[in-house]
RODO-437835 format. One record per residue (C-alpha): residue in three letters; x, y, z; chain. Coordinates in steps of 0.02 Angstrom, whole numbers. Example, Ala and Ser with C-alpha at 12.3 -4.5 7.8 and 13.67 -1.06 7.14 Angstrom:
! RODO-437835
residu = ALA&X = 615&Y = -225&Z = 390&chaine = A
residu = SER&X = 684&Y = -53&Z = 357&chaine = A
END
This chain:
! RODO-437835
residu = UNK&X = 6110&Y = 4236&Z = 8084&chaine = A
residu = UNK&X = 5965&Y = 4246&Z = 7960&chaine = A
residu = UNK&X = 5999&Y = 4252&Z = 7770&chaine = A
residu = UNK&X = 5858&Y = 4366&Z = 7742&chaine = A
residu = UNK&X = 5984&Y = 4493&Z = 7843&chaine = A
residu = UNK&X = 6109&Y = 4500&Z = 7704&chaine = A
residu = UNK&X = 5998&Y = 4526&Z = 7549&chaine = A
residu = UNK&X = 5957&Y = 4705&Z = 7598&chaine = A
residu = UNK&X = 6131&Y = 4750&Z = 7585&chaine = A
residu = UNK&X = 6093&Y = 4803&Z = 7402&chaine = A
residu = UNK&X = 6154&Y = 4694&Z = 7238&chaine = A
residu = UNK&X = 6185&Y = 4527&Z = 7275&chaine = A
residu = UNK&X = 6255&Y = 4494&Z = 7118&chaine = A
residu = UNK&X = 6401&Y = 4620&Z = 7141&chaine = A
residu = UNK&X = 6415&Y = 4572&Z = 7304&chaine = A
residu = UNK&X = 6466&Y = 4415&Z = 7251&chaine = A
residu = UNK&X = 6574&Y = 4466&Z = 7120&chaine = A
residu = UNK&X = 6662&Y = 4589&Z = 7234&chaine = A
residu = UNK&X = 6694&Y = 4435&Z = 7345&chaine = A
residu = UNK&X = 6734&Y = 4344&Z = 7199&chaine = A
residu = UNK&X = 6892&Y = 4456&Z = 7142&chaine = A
residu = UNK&X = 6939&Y = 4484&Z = 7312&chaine = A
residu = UNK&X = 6982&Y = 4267&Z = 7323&chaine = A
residu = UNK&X = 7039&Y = 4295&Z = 7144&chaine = A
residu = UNK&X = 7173&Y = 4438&Z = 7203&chaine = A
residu = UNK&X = 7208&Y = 4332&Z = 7343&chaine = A
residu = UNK&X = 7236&Y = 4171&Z = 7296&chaine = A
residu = UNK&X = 7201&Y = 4154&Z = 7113&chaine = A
residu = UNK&X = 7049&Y = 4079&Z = 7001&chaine = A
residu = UNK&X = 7077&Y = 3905&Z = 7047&chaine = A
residu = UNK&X = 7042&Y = 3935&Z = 7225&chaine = A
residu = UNK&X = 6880&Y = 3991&Z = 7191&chaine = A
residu = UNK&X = 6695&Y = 3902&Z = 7234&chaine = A
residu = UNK&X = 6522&Y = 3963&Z = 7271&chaine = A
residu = UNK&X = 6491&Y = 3872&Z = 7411&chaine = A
residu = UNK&X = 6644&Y = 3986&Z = 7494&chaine = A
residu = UNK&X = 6584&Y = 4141&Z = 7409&chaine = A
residu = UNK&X = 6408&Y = 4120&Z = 7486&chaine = A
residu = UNK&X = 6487&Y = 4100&Z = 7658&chaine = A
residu = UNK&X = 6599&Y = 4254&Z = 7611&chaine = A
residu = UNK&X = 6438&Y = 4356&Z = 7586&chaine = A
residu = UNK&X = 6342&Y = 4275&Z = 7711&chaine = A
residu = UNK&X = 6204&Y = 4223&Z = 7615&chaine = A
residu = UNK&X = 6135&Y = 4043&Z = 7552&chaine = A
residu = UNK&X = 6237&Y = 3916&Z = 7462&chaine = A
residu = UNK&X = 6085&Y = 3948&Z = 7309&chaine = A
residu = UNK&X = 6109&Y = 4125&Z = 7298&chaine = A
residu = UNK&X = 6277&Y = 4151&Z = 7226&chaine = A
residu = UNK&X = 6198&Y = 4011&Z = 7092&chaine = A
residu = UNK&X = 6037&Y = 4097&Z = 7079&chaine = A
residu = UNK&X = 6155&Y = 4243&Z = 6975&chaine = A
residu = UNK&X = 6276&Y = 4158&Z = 6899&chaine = A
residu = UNK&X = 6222&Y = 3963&Z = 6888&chaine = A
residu = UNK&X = 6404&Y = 3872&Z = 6912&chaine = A
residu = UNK&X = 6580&Y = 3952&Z = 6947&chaine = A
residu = UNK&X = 6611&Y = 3945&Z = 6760&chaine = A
residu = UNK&X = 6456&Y = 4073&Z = 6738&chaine = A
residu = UNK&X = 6556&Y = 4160&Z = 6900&chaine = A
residu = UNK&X = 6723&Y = 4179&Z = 6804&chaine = A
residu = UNK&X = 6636&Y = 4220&Z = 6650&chaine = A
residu = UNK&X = 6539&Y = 4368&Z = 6723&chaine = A
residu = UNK&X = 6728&Y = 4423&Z = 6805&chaine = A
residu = UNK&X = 6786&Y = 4428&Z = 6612&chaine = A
residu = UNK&X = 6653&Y = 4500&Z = 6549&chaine = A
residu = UNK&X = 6684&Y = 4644&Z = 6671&chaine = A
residu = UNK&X = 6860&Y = 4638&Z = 6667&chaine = A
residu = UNK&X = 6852&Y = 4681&Z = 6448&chaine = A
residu = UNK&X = 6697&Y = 4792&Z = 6474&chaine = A
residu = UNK&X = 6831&Y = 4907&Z = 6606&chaine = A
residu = UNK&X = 6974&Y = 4854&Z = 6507&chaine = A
residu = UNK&X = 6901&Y = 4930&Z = 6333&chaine = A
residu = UNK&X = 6890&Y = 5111&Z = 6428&chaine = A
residu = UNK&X = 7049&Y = 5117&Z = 6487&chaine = A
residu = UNK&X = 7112&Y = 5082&Z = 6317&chaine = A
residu = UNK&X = 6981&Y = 5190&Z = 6218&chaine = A
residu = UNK&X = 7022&Y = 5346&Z = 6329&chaine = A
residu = UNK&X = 7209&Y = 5335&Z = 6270&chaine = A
residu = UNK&X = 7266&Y = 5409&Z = 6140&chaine = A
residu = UNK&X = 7377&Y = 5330&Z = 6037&chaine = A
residu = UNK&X = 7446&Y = 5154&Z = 6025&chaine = A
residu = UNK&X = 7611&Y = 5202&Z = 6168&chaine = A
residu = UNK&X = 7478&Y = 5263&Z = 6291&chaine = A
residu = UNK&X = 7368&Y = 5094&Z = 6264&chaine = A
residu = UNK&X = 7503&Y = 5003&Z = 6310&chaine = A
residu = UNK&X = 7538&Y = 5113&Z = 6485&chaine = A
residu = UNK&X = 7320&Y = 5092&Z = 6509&chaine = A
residu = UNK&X = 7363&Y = 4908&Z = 6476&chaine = A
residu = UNK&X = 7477&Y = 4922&Z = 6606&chaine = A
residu = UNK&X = 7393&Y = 5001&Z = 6730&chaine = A
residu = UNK&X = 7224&Y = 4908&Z = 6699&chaine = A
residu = UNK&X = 7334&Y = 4753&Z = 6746&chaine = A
residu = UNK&X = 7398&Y = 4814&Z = 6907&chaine = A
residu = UNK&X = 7224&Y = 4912&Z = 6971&chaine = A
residu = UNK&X = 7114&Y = 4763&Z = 6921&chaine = A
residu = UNK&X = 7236&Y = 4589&Z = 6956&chaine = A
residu = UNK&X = 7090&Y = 4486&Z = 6983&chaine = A
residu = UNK&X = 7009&Y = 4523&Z = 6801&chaine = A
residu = UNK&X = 7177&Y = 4520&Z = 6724&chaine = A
residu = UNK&X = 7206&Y = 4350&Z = 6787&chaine = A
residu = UNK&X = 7035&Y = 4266&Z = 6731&chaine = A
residu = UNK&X = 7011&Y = 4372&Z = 6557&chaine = A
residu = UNK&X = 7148&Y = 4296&Z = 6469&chaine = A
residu = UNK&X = 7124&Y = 4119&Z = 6531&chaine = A
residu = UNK&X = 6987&Y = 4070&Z = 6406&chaine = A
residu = UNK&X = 6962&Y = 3875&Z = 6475&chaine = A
residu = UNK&X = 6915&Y = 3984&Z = 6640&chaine = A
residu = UNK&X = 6736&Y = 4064&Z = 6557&chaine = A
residu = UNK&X = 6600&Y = 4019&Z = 6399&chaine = A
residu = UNK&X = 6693&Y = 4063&Z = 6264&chaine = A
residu = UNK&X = 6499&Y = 4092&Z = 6198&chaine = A
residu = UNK&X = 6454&Y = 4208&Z = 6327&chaine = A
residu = UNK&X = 6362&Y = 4378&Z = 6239&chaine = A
residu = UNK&X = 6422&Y = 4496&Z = 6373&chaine = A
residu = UNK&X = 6603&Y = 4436&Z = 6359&chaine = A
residu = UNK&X = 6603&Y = 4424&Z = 6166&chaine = A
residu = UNK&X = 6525&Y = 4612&Z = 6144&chaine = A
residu = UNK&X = 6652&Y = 4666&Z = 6296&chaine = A
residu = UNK&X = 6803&Y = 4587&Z = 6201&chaine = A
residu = UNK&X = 6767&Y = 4655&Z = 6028&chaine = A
residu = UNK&X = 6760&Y = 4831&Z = 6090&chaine = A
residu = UNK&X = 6930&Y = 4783&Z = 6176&chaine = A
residu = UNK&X = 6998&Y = 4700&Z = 6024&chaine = A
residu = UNK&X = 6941&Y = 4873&Z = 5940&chaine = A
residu = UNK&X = 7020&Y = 5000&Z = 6039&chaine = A
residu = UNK&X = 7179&Y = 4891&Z = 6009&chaine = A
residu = UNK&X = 7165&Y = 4899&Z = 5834&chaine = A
residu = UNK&X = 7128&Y = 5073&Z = 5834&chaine = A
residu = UNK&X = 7314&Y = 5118&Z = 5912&chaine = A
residu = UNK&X = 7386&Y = 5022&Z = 5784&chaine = A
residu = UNK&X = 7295&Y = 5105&Z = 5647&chaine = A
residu = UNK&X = 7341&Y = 5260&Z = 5726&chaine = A
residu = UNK&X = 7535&Y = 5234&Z = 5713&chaine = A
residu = UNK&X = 7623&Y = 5336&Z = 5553&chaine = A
residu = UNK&X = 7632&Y = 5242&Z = 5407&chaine = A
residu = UNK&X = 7705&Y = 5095&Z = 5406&chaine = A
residu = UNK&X = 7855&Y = 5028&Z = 5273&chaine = A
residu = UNK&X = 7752&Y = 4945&Z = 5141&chaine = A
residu = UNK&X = 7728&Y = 4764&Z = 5182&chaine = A
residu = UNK&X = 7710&Y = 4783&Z = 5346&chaine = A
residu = UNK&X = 7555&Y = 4686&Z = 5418&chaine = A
residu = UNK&X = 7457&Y = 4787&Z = 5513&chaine = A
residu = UNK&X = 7377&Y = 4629&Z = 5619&chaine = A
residu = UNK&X = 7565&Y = 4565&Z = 5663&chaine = A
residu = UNK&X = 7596&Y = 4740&Z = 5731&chaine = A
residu = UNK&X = 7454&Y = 4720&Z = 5839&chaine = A
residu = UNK&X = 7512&Y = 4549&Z = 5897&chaine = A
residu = UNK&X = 7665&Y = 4643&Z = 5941&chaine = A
residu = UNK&X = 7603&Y = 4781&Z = 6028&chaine = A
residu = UNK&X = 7483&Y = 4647&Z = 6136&chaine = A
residu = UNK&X = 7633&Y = 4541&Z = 6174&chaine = A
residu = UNK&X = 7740&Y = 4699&Z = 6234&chaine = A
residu = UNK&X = 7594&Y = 4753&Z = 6342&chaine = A
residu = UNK&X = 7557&Y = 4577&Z = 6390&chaine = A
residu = UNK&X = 7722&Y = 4507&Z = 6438&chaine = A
residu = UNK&X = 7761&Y = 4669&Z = 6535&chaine = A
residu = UNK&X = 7605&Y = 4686&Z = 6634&chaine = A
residu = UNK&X = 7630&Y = 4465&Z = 6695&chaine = A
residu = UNK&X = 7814&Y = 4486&Z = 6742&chaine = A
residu = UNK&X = 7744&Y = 4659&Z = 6840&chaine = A
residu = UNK&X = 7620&Y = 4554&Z = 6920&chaine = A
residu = UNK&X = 7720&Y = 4388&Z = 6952&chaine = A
residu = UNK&X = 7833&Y = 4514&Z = 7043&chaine = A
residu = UNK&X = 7978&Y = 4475&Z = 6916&chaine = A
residu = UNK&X = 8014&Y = 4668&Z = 6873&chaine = A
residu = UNK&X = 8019&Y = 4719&Z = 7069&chaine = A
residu = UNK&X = 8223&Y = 4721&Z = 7031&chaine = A
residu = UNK&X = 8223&Y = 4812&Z = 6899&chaine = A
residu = UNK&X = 8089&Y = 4943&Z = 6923&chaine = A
residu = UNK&X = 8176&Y = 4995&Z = 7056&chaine = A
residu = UNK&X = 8102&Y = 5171&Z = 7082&chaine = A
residu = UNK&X = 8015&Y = 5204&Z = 6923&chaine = A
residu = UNK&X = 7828&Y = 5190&Z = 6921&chaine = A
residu = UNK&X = 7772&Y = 5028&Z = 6801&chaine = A
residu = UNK&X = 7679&Y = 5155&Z = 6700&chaine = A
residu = UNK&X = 7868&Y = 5241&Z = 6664&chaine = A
residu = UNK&X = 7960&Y = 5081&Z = 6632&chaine = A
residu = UNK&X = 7832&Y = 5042&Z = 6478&chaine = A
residu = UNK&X = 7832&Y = 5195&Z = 6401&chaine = A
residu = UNK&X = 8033&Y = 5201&Z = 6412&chaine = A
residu = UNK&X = 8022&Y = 5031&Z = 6334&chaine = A
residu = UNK&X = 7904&Y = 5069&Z = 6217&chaine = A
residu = UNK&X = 8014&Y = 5218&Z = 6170&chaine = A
residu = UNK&X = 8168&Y = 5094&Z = 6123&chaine = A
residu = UNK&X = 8077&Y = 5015&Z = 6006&chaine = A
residu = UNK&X = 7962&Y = 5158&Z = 5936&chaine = A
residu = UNK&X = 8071&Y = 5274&Z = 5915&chaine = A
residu = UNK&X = 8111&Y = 5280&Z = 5725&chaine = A
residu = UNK&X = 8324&Y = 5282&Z = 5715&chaine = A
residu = UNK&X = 8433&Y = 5310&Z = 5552&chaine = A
residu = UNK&X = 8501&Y = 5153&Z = 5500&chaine = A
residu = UNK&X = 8633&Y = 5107&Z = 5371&chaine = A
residu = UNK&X = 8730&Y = 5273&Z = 5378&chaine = A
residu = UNK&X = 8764&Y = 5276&Z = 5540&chaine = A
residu = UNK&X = 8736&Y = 5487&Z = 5532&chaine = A
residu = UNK&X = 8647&Y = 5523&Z = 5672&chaine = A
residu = UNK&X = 8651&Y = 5722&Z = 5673&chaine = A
END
């Protein structure tokens, strides 16, 4: 079969990504190499290198994507309960960029296209958090966003490690969070104990 076949099939480059988060899905980062994506795509062992120059500029371009689709999803919610269920859901439609974004020994920390992706990420975070009602005074408004992140965070890798499968049950993960979130955001009377 002759290479020069397979580069009319349009973009090469997203060709190769697509193949690239379909191994990621699969069988995680580590299992990727360029050398098996080009065979994947049917092109030349150069070509996958031509666009990206080494996996690293592979997994980098996967994160860069991964924040640049992660920052809608997070943008078009809206408030900081609703982040959390795009969090969610970004993490179960997109496994393969979940799994590479926050691994940071995985891309170039330097990259332009992942550091403008992840400050508008970063942003839309902060934005929920500024959104909540006022806070009790002292409360710092960065270790509420730490907290919010974690919530999101740890919920989304049990989903996708398969450790919730029990107790999900039949609720959709998107339900689960924002029950969960509702524990803990709800505001409750305390002290008294009048709950009228």
């Amino acid at each position: 079969m002759s290479n020069e076949g397979t580069y009319h099939h349009g973009d090469l480059r997203r060709a190769v990504l697509t193949a690239a988060l379909d191994v990621i899905a699969a069988d995680g980062p580590d299992a990727l190499s360029l050398r098996g994506l080009a065979r994947r795509a049917g092109v030349s062992h150069a070509a996958p290198a031509h666009h990206f120059k080494d996996r690293t500029g592979l997994l980098t371009a996967v994160a860069a994507e991964g924040y640049a689709l992660f920052a809608e999803a997070l943008t078009a919610a809206p408030d900081l309960q609703e982040r959390g269920v795009a969090y969610v859901r970004f993490a179960v439609t997109h496994p393969a960029h979940f799994q590479v974004m926050f691994r940071p020994e995985l891309h170039r920390a330097d990259d332009p296209a992942l550091l403008a992706a992840k400050a508008r990420a970063t942003e839309a975070l902060r934005a929920g958090v500024d959104g909540l009602p006022d806070a009790p005074r002292g409360t710092d408004a960065r270790l509420t966003g730490i907290a919010a992140w974690s919530l999101a965070h740890g919920f989304a890798t049990l989903l996708l490690s398969g450790n919730l499968s029990d107790a999900l049950t039949d609720r959709t993960p998107e339900s689960a969070f924002r029950s969960l979130t509702g524990l803990i955001l709800t505001p409750r009377d305390e002290g008294t104990g009048d709950r009228d």
